[in-house]
C-alpha positions as a Markdown table, in Angstrom:
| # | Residue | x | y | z |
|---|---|---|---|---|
| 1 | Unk | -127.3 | 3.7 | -106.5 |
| 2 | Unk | -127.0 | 1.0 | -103.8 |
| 3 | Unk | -123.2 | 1.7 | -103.6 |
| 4 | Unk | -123.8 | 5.5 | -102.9 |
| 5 | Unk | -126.9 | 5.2 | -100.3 |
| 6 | Unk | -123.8 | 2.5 | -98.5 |
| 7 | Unk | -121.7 | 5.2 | -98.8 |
| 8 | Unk | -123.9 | 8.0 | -97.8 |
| 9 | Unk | -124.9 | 5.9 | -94.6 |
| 10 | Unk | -120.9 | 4.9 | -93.7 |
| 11 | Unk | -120.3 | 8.8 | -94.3 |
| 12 | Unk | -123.2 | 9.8 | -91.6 |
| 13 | Unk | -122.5 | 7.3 | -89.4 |
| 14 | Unk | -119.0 | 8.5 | -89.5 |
| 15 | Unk | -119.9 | 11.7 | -89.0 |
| 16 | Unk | -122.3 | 10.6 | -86.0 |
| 17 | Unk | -119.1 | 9.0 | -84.5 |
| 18 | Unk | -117.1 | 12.1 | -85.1 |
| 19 | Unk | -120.1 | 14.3 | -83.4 |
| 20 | Unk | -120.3 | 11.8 | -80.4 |
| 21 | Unk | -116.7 | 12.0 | -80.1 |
| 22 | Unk | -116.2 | 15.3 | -80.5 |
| 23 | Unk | -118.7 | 16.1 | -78.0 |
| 24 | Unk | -117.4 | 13.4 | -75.5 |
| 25 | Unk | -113.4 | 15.3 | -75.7 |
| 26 | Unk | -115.5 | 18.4 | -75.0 |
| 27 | Unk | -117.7 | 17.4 | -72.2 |
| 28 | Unk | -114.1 | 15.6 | -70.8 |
| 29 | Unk | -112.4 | 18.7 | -71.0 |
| 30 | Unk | -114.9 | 20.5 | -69.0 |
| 31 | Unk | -114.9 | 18.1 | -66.4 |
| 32 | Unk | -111.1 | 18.1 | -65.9 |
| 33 | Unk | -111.3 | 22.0 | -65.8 |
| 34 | Unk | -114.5 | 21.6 | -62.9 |
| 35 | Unk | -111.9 | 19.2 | -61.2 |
| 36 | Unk | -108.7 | 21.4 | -61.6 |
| 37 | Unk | -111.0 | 24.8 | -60.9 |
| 38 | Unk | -112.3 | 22.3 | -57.8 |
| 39 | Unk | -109.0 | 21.4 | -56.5 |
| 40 | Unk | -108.2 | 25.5 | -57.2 |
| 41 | Unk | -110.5 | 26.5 | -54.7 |
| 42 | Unk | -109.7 | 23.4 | -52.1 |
| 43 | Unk | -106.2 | 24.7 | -52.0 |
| 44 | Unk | -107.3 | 28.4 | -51.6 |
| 45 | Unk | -109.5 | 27.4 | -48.8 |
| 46 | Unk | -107.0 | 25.3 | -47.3 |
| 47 | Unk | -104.1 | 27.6 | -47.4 |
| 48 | Unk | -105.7 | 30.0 | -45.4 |
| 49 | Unk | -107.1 | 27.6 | -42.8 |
| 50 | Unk | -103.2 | 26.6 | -42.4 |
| 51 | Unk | -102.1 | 30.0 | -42.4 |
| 52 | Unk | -104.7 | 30.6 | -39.5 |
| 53 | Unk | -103.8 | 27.7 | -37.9 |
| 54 | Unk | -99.8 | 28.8 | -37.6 |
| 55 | Unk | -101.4 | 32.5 | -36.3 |
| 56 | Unk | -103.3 | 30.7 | -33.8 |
| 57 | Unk | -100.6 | 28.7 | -33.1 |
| 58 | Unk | -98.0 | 31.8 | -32.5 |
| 59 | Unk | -101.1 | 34.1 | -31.1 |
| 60 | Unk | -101.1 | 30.7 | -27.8 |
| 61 | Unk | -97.4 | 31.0 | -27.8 |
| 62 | Unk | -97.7 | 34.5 | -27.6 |
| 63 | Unk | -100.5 | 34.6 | -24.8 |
| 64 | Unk | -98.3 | 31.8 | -22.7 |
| 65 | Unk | -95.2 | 34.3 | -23.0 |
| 66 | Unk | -97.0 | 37.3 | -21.4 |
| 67 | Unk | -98.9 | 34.4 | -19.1 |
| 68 | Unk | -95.5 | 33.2 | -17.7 |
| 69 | Unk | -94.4 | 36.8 | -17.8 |
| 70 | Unk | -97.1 | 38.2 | -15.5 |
| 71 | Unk | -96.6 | 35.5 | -12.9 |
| 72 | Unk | -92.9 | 36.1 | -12.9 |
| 73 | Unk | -93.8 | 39.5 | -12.4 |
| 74 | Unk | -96.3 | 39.1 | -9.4 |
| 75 | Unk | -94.1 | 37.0 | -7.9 |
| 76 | Unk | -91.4 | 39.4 | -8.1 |
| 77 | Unk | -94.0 | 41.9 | -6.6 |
| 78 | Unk | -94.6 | 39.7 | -3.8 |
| 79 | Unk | -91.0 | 38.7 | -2.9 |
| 80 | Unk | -90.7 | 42.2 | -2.7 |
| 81 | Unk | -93.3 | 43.0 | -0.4 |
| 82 | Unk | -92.3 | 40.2 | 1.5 |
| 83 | Unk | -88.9 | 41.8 | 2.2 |
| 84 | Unk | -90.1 | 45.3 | 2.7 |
| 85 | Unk | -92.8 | 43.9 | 5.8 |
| 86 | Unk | -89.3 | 42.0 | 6.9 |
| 87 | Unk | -87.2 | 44.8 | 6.8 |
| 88 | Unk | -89.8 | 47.1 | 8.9 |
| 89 | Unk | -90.2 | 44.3 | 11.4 |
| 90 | Unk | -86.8 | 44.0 | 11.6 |
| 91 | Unk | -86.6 | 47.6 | 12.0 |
| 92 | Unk | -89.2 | 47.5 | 14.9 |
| 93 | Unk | -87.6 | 45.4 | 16.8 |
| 94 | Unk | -88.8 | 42.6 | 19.3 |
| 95 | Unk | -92.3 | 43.4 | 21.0 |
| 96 | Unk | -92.0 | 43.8 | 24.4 |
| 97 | Unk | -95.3 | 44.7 | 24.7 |
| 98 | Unk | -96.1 | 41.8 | 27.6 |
| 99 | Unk | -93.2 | 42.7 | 29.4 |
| 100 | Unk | -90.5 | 40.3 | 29.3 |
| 101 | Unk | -86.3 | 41.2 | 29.0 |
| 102 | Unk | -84.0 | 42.4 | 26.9 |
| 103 | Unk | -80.5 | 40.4 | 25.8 |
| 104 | Unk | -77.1 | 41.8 | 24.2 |
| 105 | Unk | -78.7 | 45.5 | 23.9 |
| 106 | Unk | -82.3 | 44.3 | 21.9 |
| 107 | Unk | -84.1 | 46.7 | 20.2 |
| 108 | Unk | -87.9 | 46.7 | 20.7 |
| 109 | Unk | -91.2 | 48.4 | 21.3 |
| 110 | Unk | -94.2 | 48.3 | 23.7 |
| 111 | Unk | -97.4 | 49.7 | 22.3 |
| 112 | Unk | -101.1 | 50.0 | 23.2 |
| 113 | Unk | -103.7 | 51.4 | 25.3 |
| 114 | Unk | -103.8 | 50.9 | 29.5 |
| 115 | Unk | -101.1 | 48.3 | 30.0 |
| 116 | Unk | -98.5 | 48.1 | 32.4 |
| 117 | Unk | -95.2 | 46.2 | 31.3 |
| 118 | Unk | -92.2 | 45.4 | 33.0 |
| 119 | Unk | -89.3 | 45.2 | 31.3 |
| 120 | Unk | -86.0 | 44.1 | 32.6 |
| 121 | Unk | -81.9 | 43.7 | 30.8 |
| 122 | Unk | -79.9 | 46.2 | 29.1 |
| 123 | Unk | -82.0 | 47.1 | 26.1 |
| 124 | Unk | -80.6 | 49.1 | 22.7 |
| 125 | Unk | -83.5 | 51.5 | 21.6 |
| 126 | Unk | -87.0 | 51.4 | 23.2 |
| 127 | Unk | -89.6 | 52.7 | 21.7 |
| 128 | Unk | -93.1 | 53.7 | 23.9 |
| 129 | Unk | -96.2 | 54.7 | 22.0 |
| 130 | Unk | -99.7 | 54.6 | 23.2 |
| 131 | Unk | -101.7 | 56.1 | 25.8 |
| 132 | Unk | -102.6 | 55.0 | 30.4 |
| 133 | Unk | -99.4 | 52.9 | 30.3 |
| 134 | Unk | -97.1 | 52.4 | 33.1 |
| 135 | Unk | -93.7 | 50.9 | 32.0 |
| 136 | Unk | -90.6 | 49.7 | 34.6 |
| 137 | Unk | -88.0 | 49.6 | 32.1 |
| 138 | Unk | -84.2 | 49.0 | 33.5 |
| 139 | Unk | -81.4 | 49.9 | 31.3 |
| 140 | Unk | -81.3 | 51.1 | 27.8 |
| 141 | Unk | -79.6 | 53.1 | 25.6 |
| 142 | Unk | -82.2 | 55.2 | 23.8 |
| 143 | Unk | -86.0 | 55.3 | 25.4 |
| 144 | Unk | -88.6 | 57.0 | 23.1 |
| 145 | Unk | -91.5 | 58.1 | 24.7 |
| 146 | Unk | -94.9 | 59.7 | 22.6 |
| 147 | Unk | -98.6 | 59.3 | 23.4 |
| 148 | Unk | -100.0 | 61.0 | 26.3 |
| 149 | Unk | -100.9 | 59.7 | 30.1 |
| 150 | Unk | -97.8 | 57.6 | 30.0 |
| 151 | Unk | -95.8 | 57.1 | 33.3 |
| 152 | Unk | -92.4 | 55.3 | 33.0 |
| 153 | Unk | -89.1 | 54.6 | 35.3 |
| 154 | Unk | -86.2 | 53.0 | 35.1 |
| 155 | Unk | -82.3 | 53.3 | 36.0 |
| 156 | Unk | -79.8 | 54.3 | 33.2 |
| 157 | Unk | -80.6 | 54.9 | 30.0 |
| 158 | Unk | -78.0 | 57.4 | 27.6 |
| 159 | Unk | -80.5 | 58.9 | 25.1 |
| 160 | Unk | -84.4 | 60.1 | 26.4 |
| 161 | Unk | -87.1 | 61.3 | 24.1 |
| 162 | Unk | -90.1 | 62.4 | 25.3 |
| 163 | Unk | -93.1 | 63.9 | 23.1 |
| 164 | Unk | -96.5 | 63.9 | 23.8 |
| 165 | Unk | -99.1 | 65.0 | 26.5 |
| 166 | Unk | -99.1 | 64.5 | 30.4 |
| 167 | Unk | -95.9 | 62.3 | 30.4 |
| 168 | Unk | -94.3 | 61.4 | 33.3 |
| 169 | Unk | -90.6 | 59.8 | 33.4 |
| 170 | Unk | -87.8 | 59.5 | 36.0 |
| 171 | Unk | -84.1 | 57.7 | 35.9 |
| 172 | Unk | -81.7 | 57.3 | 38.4 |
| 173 | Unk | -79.6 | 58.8 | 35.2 |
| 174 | Unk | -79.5 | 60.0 | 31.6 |
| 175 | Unk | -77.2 | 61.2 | 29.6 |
| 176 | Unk | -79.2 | 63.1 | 27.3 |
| 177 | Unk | -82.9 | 64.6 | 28.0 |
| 178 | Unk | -84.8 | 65.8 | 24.9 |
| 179 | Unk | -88.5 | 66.9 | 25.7 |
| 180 | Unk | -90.8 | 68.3 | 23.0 |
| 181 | Unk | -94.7 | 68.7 | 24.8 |
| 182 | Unk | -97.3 | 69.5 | 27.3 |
| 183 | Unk | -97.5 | 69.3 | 30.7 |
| 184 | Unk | -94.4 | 66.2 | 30.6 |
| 185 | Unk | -92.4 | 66.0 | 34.0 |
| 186 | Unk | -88.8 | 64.5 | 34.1 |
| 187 | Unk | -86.6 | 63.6 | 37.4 |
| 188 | Unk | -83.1 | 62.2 | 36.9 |
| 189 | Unk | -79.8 | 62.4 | 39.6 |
| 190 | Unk | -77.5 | 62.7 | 36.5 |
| 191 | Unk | -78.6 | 64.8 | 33.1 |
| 192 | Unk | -75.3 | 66.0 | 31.0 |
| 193 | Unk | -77.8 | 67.6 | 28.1 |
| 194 | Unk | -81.8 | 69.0 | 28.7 |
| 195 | Unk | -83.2 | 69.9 | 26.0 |
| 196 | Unk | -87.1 | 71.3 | 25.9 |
| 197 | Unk | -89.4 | 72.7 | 23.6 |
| 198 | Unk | -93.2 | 73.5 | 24.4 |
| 199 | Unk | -95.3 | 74.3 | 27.7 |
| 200 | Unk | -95.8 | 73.4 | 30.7 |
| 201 | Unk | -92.4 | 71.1 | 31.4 |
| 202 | Unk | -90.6 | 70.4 | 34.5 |
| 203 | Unk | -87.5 | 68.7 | 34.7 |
| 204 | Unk | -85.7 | 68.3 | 38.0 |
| 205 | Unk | -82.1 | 67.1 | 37.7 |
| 206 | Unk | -78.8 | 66.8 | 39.5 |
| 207 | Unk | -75.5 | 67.9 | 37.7 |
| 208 | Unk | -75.7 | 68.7 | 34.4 |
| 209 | Unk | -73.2 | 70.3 | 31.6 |
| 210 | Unk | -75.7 | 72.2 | 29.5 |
| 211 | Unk | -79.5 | 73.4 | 29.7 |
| 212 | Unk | -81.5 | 74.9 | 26.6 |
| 213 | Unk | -85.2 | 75.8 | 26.9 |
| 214 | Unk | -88.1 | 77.2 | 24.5 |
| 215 | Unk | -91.4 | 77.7 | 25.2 |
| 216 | Unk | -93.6 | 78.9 | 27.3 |
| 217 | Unk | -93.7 | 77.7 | 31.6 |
| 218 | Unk | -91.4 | 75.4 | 31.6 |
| 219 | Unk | -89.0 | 74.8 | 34.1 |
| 220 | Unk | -85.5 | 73.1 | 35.3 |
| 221 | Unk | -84.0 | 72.6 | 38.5 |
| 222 | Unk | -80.4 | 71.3 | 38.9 |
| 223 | Unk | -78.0 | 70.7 | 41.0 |
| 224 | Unk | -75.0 | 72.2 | 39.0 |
| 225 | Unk | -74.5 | 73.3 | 35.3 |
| 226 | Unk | -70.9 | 73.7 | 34.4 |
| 227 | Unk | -71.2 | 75.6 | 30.8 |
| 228 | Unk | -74.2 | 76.7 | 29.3 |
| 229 | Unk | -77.9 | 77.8 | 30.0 |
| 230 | Unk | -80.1 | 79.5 | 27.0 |
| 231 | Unk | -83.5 | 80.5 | 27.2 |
| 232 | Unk | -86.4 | 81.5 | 24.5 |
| 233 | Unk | -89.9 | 82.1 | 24.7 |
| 234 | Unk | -91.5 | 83.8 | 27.8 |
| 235 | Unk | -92.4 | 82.7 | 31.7 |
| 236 | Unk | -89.9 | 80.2 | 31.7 |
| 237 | Unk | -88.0 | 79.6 | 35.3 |
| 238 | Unk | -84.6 | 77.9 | 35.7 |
| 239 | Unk | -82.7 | 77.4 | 38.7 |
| 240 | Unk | -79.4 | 76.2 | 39.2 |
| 241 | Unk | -77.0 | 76.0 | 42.6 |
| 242 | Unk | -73.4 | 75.6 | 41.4 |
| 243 | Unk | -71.6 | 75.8 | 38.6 |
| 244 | Unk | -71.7 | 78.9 | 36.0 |
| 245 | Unk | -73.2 | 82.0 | 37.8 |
| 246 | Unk | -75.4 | 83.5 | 35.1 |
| 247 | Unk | -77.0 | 82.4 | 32.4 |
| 248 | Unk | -75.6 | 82.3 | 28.7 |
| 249 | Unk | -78.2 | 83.8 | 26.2 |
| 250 | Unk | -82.0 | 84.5 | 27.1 |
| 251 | Unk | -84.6 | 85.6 | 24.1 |
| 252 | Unk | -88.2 | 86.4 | 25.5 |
| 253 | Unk | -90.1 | 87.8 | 28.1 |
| 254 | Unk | -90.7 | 87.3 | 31.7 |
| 255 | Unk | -88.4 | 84.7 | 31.9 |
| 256 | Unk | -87.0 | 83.7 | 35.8 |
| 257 | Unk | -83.5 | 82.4 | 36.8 |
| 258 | Unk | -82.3 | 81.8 | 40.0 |
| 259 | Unk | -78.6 | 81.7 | 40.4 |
| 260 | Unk | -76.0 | 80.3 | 42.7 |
């Protein structure tokens, strides 16, 4: 009886053992899998903080790109506008606005309101814009004139344009006269080509080769004109004393000539 209580007890107790170890492999294997299942969802969460950390990465290089890209571009912009307010003062010329003289046939300009400029050399193209101004300008080979109340003289210039309001302009020569206005007088010894256009003009002049007006009351005086005078509009009054001994071609009415 004493052997078989022994082996009753050994047998529980082994059994205990087995229970305890049984129980202790279990309770291991779920904390391996709550370690693996741990480092599972690490990874996953780390993965994507690395993934989001090239994006960002790339997304920088990207924004640095089209950073570097825009200032390239502005400064293109500006180089650009940089030349283009060159090239228009190039085109302009030198101001002469204070008077001063011209060099090797300079191009220039003098504009404003009420000044009176002197300017002396053998100028290229002047231009004259603005209003009470009273300009002694030498030689040149184009003068432009526009504004209105302007008075301006000089000696020989090839080329004049005159357009504008109450203009007057005298040279000892030039070799073209091209008036467009109101009320603009012109006196020259030597005009090879008058041109006007408008109302109110008077040009006085000595020899000249050809005369074409249109308008209304303007008129021309000359010495001589040695092929052509034409006429359009209406009141307009040219007289001549040598040369051709009628006029060419007159459109209008009321229009007076008188002839050598």
């Amino acid at each position: 009886m004493r052997s078989i209580k022994t082996a009753r007890n050994l047998t529980a107790t082994d059994v205990l053992r087995r229970v305890v170890g049984v129980a202790g492999i279990a309770t291991l294997s779920l904390i391996l899998s709550a370690c693996v299942m741990r480092g599972d969802v690490n990874h996953a969460e780390t993965q994507p903080a690395a993934e989001s950390s090239v994006t960002d990465g790339a997304s920088g290089v990207e924004d640095d790109e089209a950073a570097a890209e825009d200032q390239g571009q502005a400064e293109s912009e500006k180089t650009e506008e940089g030349a283009g307010q060159q090239k228009s003062s190039d085109a302009d010329g030198i101001d002469f606005s204070a008077g001063g003289a011209c060099a090797n046939g300079e191009d220039g300009f003098i504009k404003g309101l009420d000044l009176e400029v002197t300017l002396s050399g053998t100028c290229g193209t002047i231009e004259i814009e603005g209003a009470n101004l009273k300009i002694a300008l030498e030689n040149a080979n184009t003068v432009a004139i526009r504004g209105e109340n302007n008075t301006v003289s000089g000696a020989d210039w090839d080329v004049v344009v005159i357009q504008g309001l109450n203009i007057t302009a005298d040279a000892a020569s030039a070799d073209t006269i091209d008036v467009n206005g109101k009320d603009v007088k012109f006196t020259s010894r030597l005009s090879r080509t008058v041109l006007l256009s408008g109302e109110g003009i008077d040009v006085t002049t000595g020899d000249a080769t050809s005369i074409a007006v249109a308008g209304v009351k303007n008129k021309v005086v000359a010495d001589t004109v040695s092929e052509s005078i034409t006429v359009e509009g209406s009141n307009n009054d040219v007289a001549w004393t040598g040369g051709i001994s009628q006029e060419t071609s007159v459109k209008g009415e009321a229009n007076s000539f008188t002839r050598p």
